[in-house]
Backbone bond lengths (Angstrom), bond angles and torsions (degrees), N, CA, C in turn:
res aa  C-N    CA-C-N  psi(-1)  N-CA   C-N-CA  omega(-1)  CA-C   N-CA-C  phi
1 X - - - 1.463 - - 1.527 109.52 -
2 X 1.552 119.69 145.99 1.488 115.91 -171.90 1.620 106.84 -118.27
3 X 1.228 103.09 97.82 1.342 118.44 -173.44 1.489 126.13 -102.65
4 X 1.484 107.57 113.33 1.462 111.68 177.77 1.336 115.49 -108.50
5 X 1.526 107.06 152.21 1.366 120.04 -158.23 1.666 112.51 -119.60
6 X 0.861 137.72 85.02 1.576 142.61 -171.48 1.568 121.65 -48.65
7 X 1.075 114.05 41.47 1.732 120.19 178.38 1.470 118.45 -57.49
8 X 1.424 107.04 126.23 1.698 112.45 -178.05 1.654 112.69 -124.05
9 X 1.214 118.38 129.28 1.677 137.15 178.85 1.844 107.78 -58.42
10 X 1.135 114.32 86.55 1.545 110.60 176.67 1.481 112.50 -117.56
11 X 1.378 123.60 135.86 1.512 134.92 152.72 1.356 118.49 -26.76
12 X 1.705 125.34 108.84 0.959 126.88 -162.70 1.358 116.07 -76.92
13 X 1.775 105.43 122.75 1.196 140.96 -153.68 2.005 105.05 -58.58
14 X 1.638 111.86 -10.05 1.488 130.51 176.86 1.434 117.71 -91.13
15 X 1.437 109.45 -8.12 1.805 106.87 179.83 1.679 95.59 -131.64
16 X 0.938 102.07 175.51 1.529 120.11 -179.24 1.519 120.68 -60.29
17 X 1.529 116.28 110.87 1.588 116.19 -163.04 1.839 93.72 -113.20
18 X 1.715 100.31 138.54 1.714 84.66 177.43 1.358 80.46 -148.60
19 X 1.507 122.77 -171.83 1.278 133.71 -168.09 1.603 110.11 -105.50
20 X 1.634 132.61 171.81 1.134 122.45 162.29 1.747 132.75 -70.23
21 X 0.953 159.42 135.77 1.377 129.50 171.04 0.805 118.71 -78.84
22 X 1.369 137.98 -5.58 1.645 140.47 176.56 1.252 101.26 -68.99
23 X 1.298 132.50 -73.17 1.596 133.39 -167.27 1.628 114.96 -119.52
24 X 1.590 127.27 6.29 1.185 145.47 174.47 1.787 100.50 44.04
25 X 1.384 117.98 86.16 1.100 149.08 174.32 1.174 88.47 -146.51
26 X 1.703 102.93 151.71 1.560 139.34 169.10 1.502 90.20 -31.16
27 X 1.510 118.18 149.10 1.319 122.65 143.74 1.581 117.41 -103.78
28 X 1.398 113.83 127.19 1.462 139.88 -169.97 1.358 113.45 -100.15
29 X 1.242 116.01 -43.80 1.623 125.81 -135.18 1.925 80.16 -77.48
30 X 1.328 108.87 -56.66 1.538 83.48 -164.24 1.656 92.33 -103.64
31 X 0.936 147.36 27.52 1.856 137.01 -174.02 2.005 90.69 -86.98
32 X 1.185 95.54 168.43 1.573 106.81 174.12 1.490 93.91 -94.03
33 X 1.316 133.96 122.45 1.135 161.59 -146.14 1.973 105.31 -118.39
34 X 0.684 107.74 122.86 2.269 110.70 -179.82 1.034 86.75 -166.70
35 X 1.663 99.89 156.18 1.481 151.03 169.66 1.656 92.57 -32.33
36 X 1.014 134.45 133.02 1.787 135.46 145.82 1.131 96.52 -48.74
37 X 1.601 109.14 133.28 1.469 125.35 177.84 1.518 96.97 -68.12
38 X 1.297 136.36 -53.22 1.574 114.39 -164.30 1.471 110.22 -53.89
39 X 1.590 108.63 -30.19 1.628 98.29 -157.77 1.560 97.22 -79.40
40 X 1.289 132.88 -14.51 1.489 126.83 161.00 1.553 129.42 -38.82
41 X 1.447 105.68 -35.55 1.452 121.04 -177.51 1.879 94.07 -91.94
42 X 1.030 129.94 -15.02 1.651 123.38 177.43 1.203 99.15 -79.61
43 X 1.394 111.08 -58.28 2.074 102.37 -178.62 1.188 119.37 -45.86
44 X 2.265 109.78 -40.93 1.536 91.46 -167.72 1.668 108.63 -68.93
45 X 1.452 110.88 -31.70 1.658 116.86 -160.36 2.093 83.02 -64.50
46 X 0.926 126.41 -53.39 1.680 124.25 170.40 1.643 108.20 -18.01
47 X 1.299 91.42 -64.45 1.560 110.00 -160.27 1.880 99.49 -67.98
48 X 1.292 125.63 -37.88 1.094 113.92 179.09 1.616 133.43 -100.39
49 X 1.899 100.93 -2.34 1.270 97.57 170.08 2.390 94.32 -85.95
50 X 0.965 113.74 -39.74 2.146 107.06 148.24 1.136 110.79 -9.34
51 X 0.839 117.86 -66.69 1.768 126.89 -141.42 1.880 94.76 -90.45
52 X 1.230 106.42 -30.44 1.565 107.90 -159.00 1.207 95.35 -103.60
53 X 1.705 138.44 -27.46 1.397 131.32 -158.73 1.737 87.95 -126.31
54 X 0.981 150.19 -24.22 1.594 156.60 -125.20 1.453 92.16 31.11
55 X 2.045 100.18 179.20 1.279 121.36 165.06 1.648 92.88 133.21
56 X 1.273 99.50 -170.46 2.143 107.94 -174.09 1.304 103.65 -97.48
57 X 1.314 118.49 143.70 1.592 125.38 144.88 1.689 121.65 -104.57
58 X 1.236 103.82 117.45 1.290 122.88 -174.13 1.686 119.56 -108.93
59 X 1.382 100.30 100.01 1.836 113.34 -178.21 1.852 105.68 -51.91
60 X 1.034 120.74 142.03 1.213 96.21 177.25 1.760 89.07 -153.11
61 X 1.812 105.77 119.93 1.347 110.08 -174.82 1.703 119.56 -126.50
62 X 1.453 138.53 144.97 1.317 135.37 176.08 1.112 106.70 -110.60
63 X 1.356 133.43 113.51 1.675 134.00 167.19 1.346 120.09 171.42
64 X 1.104 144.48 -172.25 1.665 141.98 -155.02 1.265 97.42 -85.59
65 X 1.454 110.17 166.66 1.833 119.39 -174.31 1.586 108.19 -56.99
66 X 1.488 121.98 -21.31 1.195 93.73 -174.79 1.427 125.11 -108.01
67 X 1.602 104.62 41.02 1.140 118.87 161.81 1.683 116.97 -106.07
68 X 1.045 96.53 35.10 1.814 128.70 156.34 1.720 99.92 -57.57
69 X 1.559 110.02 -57.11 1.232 114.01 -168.87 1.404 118.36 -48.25
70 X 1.686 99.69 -65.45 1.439 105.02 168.19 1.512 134.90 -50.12
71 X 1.434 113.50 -21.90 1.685 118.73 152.90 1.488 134.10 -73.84
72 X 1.300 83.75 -25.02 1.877 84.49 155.85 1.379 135.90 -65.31
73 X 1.561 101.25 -55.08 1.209 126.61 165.12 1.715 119.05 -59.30
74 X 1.374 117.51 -10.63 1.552 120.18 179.34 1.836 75.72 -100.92
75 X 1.165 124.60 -62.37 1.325 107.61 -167.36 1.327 132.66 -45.33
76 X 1.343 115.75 -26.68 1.548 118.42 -169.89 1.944 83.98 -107.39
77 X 0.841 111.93 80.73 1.491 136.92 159.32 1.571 106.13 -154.15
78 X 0.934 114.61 -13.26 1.381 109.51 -178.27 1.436 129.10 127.44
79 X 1.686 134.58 -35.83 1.256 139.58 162.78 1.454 109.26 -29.66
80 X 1.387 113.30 147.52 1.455 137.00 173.18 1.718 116.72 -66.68
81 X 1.197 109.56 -44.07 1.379 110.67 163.10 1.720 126.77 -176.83
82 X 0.972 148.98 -164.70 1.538 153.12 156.38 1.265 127.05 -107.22
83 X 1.450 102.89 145.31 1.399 114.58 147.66 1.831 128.69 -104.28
84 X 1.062 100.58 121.39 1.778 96.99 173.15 1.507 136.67 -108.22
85 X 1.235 104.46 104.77 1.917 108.81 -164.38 1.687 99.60 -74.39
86 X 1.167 112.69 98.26 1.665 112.24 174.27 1.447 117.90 -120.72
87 X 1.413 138.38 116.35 1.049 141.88 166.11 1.610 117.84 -141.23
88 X 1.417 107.80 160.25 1.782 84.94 -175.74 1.648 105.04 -97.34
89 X 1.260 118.80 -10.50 1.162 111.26 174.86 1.808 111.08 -67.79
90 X 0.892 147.56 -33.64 1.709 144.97 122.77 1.466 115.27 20.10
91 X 1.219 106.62 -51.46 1.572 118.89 -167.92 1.858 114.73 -44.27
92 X 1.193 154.74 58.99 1.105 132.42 146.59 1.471 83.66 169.62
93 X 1.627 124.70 17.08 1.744 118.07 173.44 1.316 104.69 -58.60
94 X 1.257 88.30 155.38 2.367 121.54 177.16 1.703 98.41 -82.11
95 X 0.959 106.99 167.22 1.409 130.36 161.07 1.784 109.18 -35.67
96 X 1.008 90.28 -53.41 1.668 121.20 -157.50 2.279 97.28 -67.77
97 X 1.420 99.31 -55.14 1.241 103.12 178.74 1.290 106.72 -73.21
98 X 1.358 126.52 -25.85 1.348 108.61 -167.90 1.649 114.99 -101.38
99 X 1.739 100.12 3.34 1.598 89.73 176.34 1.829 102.42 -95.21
100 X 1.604 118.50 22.00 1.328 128.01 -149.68 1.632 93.50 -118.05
101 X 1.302 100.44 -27.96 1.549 121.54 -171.87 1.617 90.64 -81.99
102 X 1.294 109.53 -67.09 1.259 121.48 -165.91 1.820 123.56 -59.35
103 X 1.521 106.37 -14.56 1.482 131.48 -162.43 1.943 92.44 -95.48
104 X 0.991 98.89 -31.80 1.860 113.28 -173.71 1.439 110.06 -71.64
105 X 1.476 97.57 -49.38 1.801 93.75 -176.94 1.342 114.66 -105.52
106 X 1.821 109.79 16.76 1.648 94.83 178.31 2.452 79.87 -107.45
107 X 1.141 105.69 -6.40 1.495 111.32 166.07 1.340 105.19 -41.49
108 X 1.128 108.49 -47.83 1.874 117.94 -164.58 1.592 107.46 -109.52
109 X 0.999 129.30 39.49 1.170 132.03 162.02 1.441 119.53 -136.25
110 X 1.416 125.05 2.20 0.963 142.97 156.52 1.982 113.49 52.26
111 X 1.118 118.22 43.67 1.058 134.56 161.16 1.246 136.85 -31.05
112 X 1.314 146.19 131.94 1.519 147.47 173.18 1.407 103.20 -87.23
113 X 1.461 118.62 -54.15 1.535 132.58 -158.57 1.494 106.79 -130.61
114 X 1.571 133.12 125.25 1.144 133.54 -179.07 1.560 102.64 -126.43
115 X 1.754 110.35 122.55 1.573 95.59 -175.37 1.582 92.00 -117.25
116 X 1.474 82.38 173.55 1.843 93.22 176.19 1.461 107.95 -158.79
117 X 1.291 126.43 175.54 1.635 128.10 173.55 1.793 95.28 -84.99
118 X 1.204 115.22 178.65 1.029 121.83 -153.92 1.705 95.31 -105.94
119 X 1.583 113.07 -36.24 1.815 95.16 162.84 1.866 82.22 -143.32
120 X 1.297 98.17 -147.31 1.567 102.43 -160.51 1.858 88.16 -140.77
121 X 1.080 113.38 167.84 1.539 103.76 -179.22 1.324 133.00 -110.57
122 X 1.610 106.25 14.84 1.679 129.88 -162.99 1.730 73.23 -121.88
123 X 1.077 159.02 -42.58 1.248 135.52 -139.31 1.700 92.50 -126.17
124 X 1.613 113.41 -62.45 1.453 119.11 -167.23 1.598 112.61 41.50
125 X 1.698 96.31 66.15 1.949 103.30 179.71 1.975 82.18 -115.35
126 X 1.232 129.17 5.85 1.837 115.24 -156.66 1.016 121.03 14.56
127 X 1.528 139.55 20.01 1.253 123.49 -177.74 1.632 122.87 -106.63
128 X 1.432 102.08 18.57 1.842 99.02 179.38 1.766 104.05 -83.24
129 X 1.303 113.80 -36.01 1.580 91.75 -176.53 1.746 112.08 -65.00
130 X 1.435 111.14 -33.61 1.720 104.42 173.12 2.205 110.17 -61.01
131 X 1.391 106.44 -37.83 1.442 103.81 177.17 1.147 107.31 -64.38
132 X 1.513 137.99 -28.35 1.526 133.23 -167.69 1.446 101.64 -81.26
133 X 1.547 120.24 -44.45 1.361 137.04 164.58 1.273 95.89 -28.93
134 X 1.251 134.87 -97.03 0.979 140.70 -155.88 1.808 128.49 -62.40
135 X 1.243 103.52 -28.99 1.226 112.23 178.96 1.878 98.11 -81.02
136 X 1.296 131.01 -22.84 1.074 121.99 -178.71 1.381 128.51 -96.74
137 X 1.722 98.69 -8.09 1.615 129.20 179.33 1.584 98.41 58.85
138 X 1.267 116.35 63.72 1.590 128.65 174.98 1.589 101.45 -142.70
139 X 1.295 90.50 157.96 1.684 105.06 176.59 1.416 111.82 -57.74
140 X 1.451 104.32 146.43 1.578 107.94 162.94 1.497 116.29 -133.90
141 X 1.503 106.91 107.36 1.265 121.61 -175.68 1.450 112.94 -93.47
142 X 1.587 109.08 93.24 1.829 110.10 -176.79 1.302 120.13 -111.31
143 X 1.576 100.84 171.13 1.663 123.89 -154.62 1.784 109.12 12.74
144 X 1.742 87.74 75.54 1.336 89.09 160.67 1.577 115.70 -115.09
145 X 1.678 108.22 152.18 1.291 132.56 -175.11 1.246 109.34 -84.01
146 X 1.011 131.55 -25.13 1.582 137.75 -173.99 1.875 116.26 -138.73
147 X 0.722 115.11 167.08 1.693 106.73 -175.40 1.540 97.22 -167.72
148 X 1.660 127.11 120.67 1.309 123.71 163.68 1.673 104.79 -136.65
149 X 1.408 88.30 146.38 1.618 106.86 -162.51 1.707 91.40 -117.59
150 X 1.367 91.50 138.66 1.515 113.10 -175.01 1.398 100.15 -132.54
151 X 1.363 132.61 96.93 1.620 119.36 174.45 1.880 98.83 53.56
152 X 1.138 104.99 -126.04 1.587 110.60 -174.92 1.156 95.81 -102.61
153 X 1.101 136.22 -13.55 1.982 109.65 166.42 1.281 120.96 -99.32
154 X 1.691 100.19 139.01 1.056 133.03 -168.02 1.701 120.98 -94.25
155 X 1.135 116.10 118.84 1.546 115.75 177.18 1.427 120.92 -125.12
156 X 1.357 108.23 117.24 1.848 117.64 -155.02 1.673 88.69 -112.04
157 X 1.434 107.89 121.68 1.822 104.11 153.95 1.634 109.94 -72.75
158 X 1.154 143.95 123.43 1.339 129.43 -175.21 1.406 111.08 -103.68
159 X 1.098 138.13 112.91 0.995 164.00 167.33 1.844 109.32 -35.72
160 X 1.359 113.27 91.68 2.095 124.57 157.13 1.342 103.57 -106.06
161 X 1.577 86.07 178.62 1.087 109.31 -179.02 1.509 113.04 -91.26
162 X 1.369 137.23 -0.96 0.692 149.07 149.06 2.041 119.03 -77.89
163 X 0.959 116.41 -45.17 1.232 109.81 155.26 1.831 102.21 159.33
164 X 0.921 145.20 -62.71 1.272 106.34 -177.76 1.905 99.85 -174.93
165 X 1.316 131.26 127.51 1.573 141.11 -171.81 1.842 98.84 -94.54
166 X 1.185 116.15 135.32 1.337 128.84 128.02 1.223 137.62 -60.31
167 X 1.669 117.88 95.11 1.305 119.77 176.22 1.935 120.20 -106.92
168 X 1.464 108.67 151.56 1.503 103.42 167.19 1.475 115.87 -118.56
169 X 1.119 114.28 154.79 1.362 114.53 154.56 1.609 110.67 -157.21
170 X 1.517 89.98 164.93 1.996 97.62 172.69 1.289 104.62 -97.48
171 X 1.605 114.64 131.44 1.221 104.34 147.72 1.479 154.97 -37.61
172 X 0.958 149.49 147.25 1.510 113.25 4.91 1.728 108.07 -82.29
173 X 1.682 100.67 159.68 1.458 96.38 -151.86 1.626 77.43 -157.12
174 X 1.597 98.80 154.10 1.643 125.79 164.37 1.775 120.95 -91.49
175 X 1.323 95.53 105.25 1.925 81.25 -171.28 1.379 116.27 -122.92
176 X 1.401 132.32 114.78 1.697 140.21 173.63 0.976 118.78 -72.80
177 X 1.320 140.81 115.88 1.378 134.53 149.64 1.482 121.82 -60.42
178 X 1.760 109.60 166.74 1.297 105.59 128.93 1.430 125.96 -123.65
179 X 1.211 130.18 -153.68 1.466 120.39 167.13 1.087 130.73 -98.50
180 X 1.236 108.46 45.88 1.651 128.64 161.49 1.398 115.46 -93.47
181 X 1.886 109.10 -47.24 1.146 93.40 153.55 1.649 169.18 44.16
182 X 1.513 100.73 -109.56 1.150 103.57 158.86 1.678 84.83 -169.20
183 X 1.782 97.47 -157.75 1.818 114.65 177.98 1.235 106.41 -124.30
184 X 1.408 102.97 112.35 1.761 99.78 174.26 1.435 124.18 -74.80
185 X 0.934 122.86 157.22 1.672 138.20 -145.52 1.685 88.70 -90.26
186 X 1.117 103.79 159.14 1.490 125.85 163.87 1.557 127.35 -81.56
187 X 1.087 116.40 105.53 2.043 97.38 -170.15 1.944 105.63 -53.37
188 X 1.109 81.39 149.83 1.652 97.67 -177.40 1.476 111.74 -93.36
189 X 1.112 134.87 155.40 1.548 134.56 -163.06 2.154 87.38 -70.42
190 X 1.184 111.12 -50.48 1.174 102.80 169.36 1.638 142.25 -51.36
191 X 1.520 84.05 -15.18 1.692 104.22 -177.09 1.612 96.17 -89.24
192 X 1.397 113.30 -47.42 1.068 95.65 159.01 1.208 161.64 24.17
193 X 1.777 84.34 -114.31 1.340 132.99 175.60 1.852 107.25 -48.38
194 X 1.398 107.57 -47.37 1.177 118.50 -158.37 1.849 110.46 -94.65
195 X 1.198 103.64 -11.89 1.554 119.12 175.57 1.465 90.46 -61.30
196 X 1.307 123.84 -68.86 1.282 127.11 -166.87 1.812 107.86 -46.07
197 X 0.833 140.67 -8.93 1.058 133.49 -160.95 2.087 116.54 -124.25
198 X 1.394 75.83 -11.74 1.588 90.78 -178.00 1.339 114.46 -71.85
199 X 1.371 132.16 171.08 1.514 122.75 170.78 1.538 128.21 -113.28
200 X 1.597 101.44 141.39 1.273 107.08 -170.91 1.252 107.38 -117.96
201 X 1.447 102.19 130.26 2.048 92.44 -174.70 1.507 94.50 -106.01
202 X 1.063 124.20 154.10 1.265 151.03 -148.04 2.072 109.50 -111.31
203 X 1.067 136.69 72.17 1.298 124.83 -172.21 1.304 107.88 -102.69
204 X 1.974 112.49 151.57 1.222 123.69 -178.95 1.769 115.22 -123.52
205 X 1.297 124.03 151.46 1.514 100.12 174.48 0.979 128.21 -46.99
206 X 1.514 130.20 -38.51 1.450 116.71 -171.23 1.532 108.43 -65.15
207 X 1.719 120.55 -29.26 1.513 115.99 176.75 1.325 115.80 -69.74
208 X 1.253 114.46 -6.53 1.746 127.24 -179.28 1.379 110.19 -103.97
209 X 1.544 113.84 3.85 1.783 114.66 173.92 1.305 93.47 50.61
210 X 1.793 135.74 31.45 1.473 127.93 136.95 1.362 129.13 -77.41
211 X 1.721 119.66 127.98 1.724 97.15 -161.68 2.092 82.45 -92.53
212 X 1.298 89.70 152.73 1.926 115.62 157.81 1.368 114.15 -15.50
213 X 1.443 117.22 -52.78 1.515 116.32 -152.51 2.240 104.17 -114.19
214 X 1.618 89.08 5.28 1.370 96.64 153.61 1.613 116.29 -71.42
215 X 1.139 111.61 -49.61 1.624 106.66 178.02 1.407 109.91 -108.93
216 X 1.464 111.85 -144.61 1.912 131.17 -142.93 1.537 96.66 17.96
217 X 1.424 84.15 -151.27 1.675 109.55 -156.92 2.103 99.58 -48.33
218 X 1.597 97.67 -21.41 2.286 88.51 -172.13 1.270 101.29 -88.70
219 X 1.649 134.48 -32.72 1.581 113.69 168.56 1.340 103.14 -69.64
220 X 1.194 143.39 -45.69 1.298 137.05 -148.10 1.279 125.63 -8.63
221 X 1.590 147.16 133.02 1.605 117.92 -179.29 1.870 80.59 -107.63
222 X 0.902 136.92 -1.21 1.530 138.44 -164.35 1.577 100.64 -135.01
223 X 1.311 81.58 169.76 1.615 104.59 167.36 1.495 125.62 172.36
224 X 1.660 138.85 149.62 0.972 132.61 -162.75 1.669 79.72 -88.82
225 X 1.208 98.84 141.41 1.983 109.37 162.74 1.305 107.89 -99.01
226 X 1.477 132.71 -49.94 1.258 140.66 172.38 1.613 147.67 -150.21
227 X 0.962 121.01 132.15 1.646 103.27 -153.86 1.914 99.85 -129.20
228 X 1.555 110.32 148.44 0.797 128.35 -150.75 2.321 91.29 -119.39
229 X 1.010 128.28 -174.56 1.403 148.63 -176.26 1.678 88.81 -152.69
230 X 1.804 102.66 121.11 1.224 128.40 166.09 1.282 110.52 -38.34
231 X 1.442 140.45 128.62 1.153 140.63 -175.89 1.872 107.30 -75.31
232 X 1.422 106.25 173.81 1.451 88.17 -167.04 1.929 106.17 -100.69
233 X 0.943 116.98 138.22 1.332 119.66 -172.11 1.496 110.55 -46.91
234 X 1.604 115.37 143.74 1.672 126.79 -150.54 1.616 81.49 -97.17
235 X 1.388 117.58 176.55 1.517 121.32 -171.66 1.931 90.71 -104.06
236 X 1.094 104.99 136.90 1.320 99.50 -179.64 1.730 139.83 -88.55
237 X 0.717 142.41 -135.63 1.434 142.84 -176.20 1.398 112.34 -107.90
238 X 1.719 108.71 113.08 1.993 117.13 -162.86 1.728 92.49 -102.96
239 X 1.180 108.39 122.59 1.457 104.22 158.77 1.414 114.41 -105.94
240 X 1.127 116.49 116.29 1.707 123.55 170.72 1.656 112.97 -90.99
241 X 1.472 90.79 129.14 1.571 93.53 -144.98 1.834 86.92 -91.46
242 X 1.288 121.18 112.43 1.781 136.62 179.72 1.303 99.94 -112.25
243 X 1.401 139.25 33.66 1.338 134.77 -168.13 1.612 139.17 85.99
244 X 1.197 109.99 -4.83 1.420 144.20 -160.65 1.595 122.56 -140.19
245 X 1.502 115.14 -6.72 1.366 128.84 159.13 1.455 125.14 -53.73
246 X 0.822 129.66 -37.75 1.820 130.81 133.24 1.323 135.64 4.37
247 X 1.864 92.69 -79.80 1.433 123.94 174.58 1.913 97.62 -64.08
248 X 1.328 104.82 -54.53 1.188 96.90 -142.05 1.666 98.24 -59.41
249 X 1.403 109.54 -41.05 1.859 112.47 -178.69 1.560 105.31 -63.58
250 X 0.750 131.09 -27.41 1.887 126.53 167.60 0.990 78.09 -61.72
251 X 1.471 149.11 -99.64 1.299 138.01 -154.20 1.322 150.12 -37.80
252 X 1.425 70.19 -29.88 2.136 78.56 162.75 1.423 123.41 -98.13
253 X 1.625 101.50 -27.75 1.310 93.52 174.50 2.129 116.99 -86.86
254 X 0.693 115.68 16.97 1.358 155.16 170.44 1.105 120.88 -87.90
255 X 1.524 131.59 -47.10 1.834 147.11 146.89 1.301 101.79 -62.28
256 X 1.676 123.77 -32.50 1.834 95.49 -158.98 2.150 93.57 -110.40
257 X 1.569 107.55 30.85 0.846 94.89 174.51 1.648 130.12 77.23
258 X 1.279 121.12 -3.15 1.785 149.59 -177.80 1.358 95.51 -79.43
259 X 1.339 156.36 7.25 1.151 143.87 -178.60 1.641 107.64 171.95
């Protein structure tokens, strides 16, 4: 089976993430930069429907050169090799352009099974595996908890809030996790070792027959207009309890609507 895996370079979701003020896009250049945690759980479920069905796993990433890093690091988990969509005209694409980008070069890789995390944690819009769906006129099987592959059919537990749908589809098909899932593996000093050595082909729009002013800031269908820093939390309401601390918390929680 030829399975590609949609890995994206995001500002780690554990330190402080803010925007640029020049053009209010993510800031990258200096944030600590890792793999999106969902797409961690897509490689391993990658790596073990591999191991159980054979066939390739193919990393497949869109973003500036120095998300080299993050393909290494998807590589020494185990995948066969990458693709990397890098151009600078890219810089400030929507949802919309980049599942257009992304629809072009998974065109040419000719896929059975395409996985992904279920959103990403710099954006959290979930809607590129349904845009890839559609732009590729293939199934899209999302936020699923479980995934079993039978030949070409596909069976996703899908993950509510109520508790969980049975879905099917035939391959080839679009499929999201979440991290229920499973547990992705740790790269091994050997995984490593051997990431480095694997191959990464290198693609640009014009090799994707994408023109320039389809994406960044001139396709854009969105855009941030203005962004604000969370204000800092007000000191809240002290009751000093003089005999009447009782009354007084019925009372407030009573004003703020709590009872």
């Amino acid at each position: 089976m030829n399975i590609v895996v949609l890995v994206k370079q995001v500002p780690d979701s554990g330190a402080e993430r803010t925007l640029s003020a020049g053009d209010n896009t993510v800031e990258r250049s200096s944030a600590n930069n890792v793999i999106n945690e969902m797409d961690e759980y897509a490689i391993e479920e990658a790596l073990k429907i591999k191991e159980a069905h054979g066939g390739e796993v193919t990393v497949l990433t869109m973003g500036p050169e120095r998300a080299t890093e993050s393909i290494r690091k998807a590589l020494s988990m185990g995948p066969d090799k990458a693709v990397h969509i890098t151009d600078e005209a890219l810089h400030g694409s929507c949802a919309v352009a980049t599942s257009k980008v992304l629809a072009a070069a998974l065109g040419t890789l000719n896929a059975d099974l395409i996985l992904c995390g279920a959103e990403s944690t710099d954006g959290r819009v979930q809607v590129m595996p349904h845009m890839l769906a559609e732009r590729l006129g293939v199934a899209a099987l999302t936020g699923a908890r479980k995934l079993t592959v039978d030949g070409s059919q596909l069976t996703a537990e899908r993950q509510t809030d109520e508790g969980y749908e049975v879905v099917t589809a035939a391959t080839p098909a679009v499929v999201s996790v979440w991290d229920t899932i499973n547990e992705p593996r740790y790269p091994s000093f050997k995984g490593i070792m051997a990431a480095k050595k694997k191959p990464v082909q290198t693609l640009t729009l014009a090799e994707l027959g994408v023109a320039a002013d389809e994406v960044g800031f001139a396709g854009a269908t969105s855009a941030v207009v203005e962004f604000a820093k969370r204000p800092p939390r007000s000191a809240g309401t002290k009751i000093t309890d003089e005999g009447a601390a009782g009354e007084q918390l019925v009372a407030y929680l009573a004003a703020e609507k709590f009872v």
